[in-house]
N, C-alpha and C positions, 0 to 999 in steps of 0.2 A: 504493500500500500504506500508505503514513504516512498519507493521508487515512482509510483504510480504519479504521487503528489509532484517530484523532482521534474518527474517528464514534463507535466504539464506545464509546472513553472518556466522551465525551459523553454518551450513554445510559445509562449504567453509573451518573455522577452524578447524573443526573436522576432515577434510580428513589429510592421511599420507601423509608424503613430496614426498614421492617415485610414487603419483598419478601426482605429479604437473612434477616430471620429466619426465612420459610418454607422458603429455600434452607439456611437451618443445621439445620431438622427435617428436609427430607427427605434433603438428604447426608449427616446425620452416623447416620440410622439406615440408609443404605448401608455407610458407612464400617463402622459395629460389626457388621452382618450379615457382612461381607468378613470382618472379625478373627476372627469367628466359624468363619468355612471354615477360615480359615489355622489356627485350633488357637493363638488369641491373644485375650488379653482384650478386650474388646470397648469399654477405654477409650482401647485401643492405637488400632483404627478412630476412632475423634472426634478424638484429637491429628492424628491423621498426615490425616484431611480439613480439619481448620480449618488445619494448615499447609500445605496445598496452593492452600487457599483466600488465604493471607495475602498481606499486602504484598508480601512480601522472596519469593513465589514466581510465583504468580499473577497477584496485583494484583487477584483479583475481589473480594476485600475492599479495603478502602483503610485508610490509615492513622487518616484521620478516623472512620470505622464503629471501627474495632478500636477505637479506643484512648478514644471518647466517645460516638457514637447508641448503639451496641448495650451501654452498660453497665449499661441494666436488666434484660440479659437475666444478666450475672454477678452483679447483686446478688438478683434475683428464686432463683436456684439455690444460692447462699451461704446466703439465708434458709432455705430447704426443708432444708438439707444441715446448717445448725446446731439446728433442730429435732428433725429426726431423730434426732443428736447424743443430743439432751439425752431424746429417748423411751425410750431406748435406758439410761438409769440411774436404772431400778427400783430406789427403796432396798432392797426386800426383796432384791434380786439384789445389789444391792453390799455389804450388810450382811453377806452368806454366801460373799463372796467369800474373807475374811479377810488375814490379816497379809501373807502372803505375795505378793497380787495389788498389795495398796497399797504394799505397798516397791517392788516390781520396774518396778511404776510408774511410781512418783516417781523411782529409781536411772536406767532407762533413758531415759526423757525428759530429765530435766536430764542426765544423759552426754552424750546428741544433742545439745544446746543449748549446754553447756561447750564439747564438743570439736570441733561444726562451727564454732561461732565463734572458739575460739582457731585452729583449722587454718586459715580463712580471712582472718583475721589476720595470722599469718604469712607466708599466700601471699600479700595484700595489701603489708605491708609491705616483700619481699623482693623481688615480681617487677614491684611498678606504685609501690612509693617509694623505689627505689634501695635499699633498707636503713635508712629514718630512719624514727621515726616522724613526718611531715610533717603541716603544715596541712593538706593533701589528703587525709593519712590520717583522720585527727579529722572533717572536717569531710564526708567523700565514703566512704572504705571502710570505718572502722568501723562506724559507723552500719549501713553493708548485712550487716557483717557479722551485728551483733546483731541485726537484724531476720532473717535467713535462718535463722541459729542456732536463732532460736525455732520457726521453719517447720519447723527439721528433727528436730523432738520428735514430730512428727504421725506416725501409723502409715493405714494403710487398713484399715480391718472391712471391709470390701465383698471387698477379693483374697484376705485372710484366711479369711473366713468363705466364702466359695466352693470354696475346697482344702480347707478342712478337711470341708465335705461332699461333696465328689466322692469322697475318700477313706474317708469314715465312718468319721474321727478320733475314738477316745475315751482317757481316761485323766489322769495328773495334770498331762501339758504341756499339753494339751489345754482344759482347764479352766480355767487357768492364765490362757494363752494369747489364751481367750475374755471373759475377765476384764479384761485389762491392755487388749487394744483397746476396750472400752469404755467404758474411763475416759481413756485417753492422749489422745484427741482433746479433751478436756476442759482438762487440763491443758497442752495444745498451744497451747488458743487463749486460756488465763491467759498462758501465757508470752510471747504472742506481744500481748499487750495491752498488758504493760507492757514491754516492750525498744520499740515504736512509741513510742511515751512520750519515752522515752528519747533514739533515737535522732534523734526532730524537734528537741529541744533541739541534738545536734550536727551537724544540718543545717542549722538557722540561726545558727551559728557562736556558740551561747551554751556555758558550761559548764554543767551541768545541776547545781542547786541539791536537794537534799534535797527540796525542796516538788517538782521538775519529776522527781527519779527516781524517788520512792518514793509519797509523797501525791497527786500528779496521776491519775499512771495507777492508784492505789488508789480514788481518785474515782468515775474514769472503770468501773472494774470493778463498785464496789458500785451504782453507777447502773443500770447496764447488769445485775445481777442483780436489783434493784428491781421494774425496768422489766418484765424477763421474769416476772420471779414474778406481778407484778399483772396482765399479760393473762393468764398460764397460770389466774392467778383467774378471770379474765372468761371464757374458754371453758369451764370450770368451769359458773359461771351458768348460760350459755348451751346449753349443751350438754343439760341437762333440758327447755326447750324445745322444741330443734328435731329435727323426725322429717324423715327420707327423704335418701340419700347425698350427692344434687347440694345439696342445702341445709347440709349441713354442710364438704359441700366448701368451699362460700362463704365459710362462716363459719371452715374454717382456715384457707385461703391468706388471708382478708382480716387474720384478728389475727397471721398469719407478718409482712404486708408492712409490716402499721403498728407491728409492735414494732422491726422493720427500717428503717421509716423514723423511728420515732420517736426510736430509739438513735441514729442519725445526727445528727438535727438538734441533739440533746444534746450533742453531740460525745463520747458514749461509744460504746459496741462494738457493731455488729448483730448477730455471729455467738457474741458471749456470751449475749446481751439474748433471743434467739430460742433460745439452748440452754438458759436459765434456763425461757422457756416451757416449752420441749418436758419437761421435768423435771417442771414443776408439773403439766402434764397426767398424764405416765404415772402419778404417783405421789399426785393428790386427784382425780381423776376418774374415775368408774366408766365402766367398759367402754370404757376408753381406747385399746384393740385395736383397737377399728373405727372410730375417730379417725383412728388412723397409719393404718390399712387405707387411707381415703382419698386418705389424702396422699400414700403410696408407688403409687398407683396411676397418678398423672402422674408420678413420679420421672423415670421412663425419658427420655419424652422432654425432659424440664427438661434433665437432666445431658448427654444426648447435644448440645445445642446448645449449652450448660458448656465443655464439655470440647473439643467442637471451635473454638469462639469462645478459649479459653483458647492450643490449639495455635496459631490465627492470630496471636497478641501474638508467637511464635517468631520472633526475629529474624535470621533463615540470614547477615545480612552481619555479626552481631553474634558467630556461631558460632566465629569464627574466634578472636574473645580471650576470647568464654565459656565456650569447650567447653573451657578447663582449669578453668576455673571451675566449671562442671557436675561435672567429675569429683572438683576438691576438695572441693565440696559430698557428693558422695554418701562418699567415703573417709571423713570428718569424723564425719558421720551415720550411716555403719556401725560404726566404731569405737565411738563413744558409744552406739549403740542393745548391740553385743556386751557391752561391758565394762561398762555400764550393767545390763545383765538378768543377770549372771553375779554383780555384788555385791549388788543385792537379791536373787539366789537364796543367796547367801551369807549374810547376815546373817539373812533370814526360817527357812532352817534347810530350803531347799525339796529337793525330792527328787531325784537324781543328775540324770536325765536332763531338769526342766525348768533346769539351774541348766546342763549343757553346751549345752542346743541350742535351748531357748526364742529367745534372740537370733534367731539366722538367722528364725524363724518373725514378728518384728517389724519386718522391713526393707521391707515393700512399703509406699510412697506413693504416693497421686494424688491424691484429693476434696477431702479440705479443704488436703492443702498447697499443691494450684493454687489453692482460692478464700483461701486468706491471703497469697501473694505477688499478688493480683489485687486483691484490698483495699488490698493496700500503696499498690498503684499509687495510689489514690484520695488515699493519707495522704500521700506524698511527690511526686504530680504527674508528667506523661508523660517527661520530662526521661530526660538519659543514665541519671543513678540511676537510675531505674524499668527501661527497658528491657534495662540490664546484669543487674538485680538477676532482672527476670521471666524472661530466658534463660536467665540461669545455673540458675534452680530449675528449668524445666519440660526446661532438657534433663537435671538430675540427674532427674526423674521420668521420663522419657523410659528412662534407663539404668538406673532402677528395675525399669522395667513388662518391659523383659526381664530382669532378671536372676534376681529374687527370688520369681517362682512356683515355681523349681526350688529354690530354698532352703528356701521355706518347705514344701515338700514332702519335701527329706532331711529337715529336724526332726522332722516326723512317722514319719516309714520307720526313723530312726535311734533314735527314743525309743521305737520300738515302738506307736504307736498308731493305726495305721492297720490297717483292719478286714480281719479272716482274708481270705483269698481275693482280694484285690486286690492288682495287680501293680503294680508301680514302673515307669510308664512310661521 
């Protein structure tokens, strides 16, 4: 039998990476058909197959695959996913959004980001540094913490915008609603540009100077919207040229991968650089519809091979000291998105029911906050850091993806804007 096991292994290594990614397309649009029967979102199927598939269960991935061959396949979906991002903020639509959307915004993002980093902090310093704030703390937990903190500003428009048309949600939460997730990814992944910034200065045991907290990763940001702005020009161009769909398919995934890779090699942001694109398209490019038409047309299977590659980083022997971790992450992160959306509905002067129950309707994460703890990885290296920091997020996502369909579905039944004749499951 141990030989039996040895052959196989054997085999198993021998095979090309490019096998293991036809095996992440056809199981993971298993896995989402499954979620689908069971009456569950169908990101729930891609987590719960790439963690079947993982090291720490299976072993039919390896730790080498997970954690370096297959990382074109999370930076190839990170690009598509911060484009989309950015197609998605038609000035004319954010211009008429008004006061009320850009407070609640800014309010409950930065809340998420204050209050999951100071509660992780605290859990940090009380349950892994005796109570001090230690070299270990500076140099190893805060850092994760600021870096998480920022992740945990991200909402989902994908779980969002799904409930709100199963229900045929209308009215002022509603609208609200549709508004803030449009922008919140936005400022999820500014926040999350500059706390990396940040936190590699107290990785490498420097104290972080003015030029390394503020100006660096200010650098790094205006590059990184340069960058996007001047391809989002080039498709521009280009885009009066060229006729017929497969043709311009070419021509977006090519300026997706080289704003992507070019913001890399800058050592600024691919998922701001690509969201700066997706901006310039929807908003100087005519008939920029059937632009995104194309590109959301392979979505599917990109994110299905995403999202279960992303479950495989789940580390089950890691579970045991991150699943408090997980749950302080998501406590942190509810708190700040609640109390956050309840003072921007304060201050903007918004109307009863989006100022009590908009919150609950901002809690679902998945897309970009798995591909910004999955970038981390890149920024601080496979090390214990990464792999406490990737479990702790994808199992608060994990506790996410069930909790908060049913939330964000009282907001709507509680605010009243869920359409005559449909029933509250």
């Amino acid at each position: 039998m141990e030989n039996l096991f040895q052959s196989i292994f054997s085999f198993q290594e021998s095979l090309h990476p490019l096998t293991y990614v036809g095996l992440l397309l056809l199981l993971s649009y298993a896995g989402g058909h499954l979620a689908n029967v069971l009456k569950a979102p169908r990101v729930i199927g891609y987590l719960v197959t790439g963690m079947v598939l993982s090291p720490s269960v299976t072993g039919v991935l390896s730790d080498h695959l997970v954690w370096q061959e297959l990382n074109a396949v999370t930076h190839i979906a990170l690009a598509v996913i911060a484009f989309s991002i950015g197609g998605s903020l038609e000035w004319a639509k954010v211009k008429s959004l008004g006061r009320q959307i850009l407070w609640i915004t800014l309010t409950q993002g930065l809340g998420a980001f204050v209050l999951a980093t100071l509660a992780l902090s605290l859990f940090f310093v009380f349950f892994r540094c005796g109570g001090e704030i230690s070299h270990c703390f500076r140099a190893f937990f805060f850092p994760m913490a600021l870096v998480i903190g920022a992740i945990c500003a991200a909402t989902a428009p994908a779980a969002t915008l799904a409930i709100v048309h199963e229900y045929r949600a209308q009215g002022p939460l509603t609208s609200v609603l549709l508004g803030v997730v449009a922008l919140d990814d936005a400022l999820a992944i500014l926040l999350y540009a500059s706390a990396v910034g940040i936190a590699q200065s107290f990785v490498n045991y420097e104290v972080p100077s003015l030029v390394e907290t503020l100006l660096k990763p200010g650098l790094s940001v205006l590059i990184s919207l340069a960058l996007g702005s001047a391809m989002g020009g080039l498709v521009r161009l280009m885009a009066r040229r060229v006729a017929g769909r497969e043709a311009m398919l070419g021509i977006m995934m090519g300026v997706i991968f080289i704003t992507g890779g070019l913001a890399s090699s800058l050592e600024a942001h691919p998922l701001l650089a690509n969201m700066a694109a997706g901006f310039m398209v929807a908003n100087f490019v005519k008939h920029h519809e059937d632009l995104f038409a194309v590109v959301e047309g392979i979505e599917e299977p990109v994110f299905g091979m995403f999202f279960a590659l992303a479950g495989a980083h789940l580390d089950l022997k890691l579970m045991e000291s991150a699943g408090l971790l997980a749950l302080v992450i998501t406590i942190g992160r509810f708190a700040g998105k609640l109390l956050g959306s309840r003072l921007g509905g304060e201050i903007s002067r918004a109307a009863p029911a989006v100022k009590r129950y908009l919150g609950y309707a901002l809690l679902p994460t998945a897309g970009v906050t798995v591909g910004l703890v999955l970038e981390a990885q890149e920024a601080f290296g496979a090390g214990e850091f990464t792999r406490t920091m990737v479990t702790g997020v994808l199992g608060s996502v994990m506790i996410n993806e069930v909790l908060t369909p049913f939330l964000v579905r009282f907001s709507l039944f509680r605010a009243g804007e869920a359409a005559p004749g449909v029933l509250e499951k």
